[in-house]
VMD Tcl script that draws the C-alpha trace (Angstrom):
set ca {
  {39.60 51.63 -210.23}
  {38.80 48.05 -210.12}
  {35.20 46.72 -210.72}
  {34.66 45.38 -207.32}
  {35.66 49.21 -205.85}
  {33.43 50.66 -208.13}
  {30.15 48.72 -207.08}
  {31.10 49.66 -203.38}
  {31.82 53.05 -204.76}
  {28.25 52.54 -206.63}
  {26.15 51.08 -203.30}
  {27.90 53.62 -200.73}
  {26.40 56.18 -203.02}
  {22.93 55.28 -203.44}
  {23.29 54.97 -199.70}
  {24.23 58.24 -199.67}
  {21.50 59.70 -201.65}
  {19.20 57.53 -199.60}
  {19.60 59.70 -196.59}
  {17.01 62.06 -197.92}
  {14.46 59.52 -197.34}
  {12.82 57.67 -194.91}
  {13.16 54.55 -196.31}
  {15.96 52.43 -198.62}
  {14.69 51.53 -201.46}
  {16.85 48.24 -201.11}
  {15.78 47.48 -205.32}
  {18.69 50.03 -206.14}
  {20.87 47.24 -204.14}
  {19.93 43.97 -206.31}
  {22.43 42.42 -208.24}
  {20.70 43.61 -210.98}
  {21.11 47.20 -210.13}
  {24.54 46.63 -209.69}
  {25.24 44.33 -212.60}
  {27.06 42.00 -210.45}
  {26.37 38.00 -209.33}
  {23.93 37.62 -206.53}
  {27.09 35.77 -204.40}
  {29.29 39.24 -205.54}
  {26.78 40.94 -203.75}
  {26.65 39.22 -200.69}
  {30.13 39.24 -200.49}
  {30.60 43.23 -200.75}
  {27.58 43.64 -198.80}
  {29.39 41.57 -196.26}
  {32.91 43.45 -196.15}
  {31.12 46.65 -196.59}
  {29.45 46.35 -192.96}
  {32.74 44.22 -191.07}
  {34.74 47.18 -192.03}
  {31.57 49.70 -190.47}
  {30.86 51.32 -193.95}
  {27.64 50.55 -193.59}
  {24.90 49.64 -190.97}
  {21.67 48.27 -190.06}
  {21.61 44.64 -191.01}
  {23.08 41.12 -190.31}
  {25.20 38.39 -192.61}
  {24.61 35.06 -191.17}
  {26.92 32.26 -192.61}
  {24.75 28.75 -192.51}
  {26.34 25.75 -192.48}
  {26.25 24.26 -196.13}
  {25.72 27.35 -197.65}
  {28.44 28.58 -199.81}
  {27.96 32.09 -200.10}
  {26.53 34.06 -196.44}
  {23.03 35.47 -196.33}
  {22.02 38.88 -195.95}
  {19.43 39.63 -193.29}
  {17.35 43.04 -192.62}
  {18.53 44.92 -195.87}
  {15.71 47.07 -195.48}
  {17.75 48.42 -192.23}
  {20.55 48.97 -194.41}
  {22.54 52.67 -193.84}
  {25.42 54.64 -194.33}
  {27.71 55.19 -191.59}
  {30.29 57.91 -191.36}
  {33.08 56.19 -192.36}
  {31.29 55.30 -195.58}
  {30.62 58.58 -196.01}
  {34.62 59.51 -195.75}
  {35.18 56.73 -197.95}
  {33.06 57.87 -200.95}
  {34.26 61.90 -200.30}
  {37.69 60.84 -200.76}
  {37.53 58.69 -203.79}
  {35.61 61.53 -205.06}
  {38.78 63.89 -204.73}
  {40.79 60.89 -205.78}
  {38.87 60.48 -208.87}
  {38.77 64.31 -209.47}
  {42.78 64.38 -209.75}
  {42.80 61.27 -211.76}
  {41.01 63.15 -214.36}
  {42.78 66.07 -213.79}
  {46.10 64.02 -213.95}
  {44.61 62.42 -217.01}
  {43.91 65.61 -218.86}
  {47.33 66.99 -218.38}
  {49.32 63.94 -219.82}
  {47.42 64.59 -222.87}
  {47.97 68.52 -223.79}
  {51.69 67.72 -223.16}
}
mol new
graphics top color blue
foreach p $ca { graphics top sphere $p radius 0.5 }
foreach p [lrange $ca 0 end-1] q [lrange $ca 1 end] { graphics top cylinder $p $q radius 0.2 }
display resetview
């Protein structure tokens, strides 16, 4: 799995495990968190919700700016198809391992 797939992989999950709670806690989301640039962010952020992963905020494109801006993070959810997403890299991952674990007993 390539890095970039396994910060969405990361973020879909702590949106996940968010559901429990009221709020986001939109810290888990920084760059920081995620050990990625602040643009890489954006950018995932950005394909994450055109391709209805995820919800509940707005990337606004400026002119001049280079990289889009992220707007109302705090609204920031899972949707369902993020949720199929992350259940069926989970099962993809499983029988990786399990792939990976066969190749070397023989």
């Amino acid at each position: 799995m390539s890095e970039d797939f396994r910060t969405i992989y990361k973020i879909l999950s702590i949106l996940q495990k968010s559901m429990d709670y009221e709020v986001v806690d939109i810290r888990r989301l920084s760059a920081d968190n995620l050990d990625i640039t602040e643009p890489k962010r954006k950018a995932l952020l950005g394909m994450l919700l055109k391709n209805r992963y995820v919800e509940g905020f707005q990337v606004i494109q400026y002119i001049g700016d280079q990289t889009p801006n992220i707007e109302g993070l705090e609204g920031i959810r899972i949707t369902l198809k993020g949720l199929e997403y992350l259940e069926e890299n989970s099962l993809m991952q499983k029988a990786a391992r399990l792939a990976k674990g066969i190749a070397e007993v023989l």
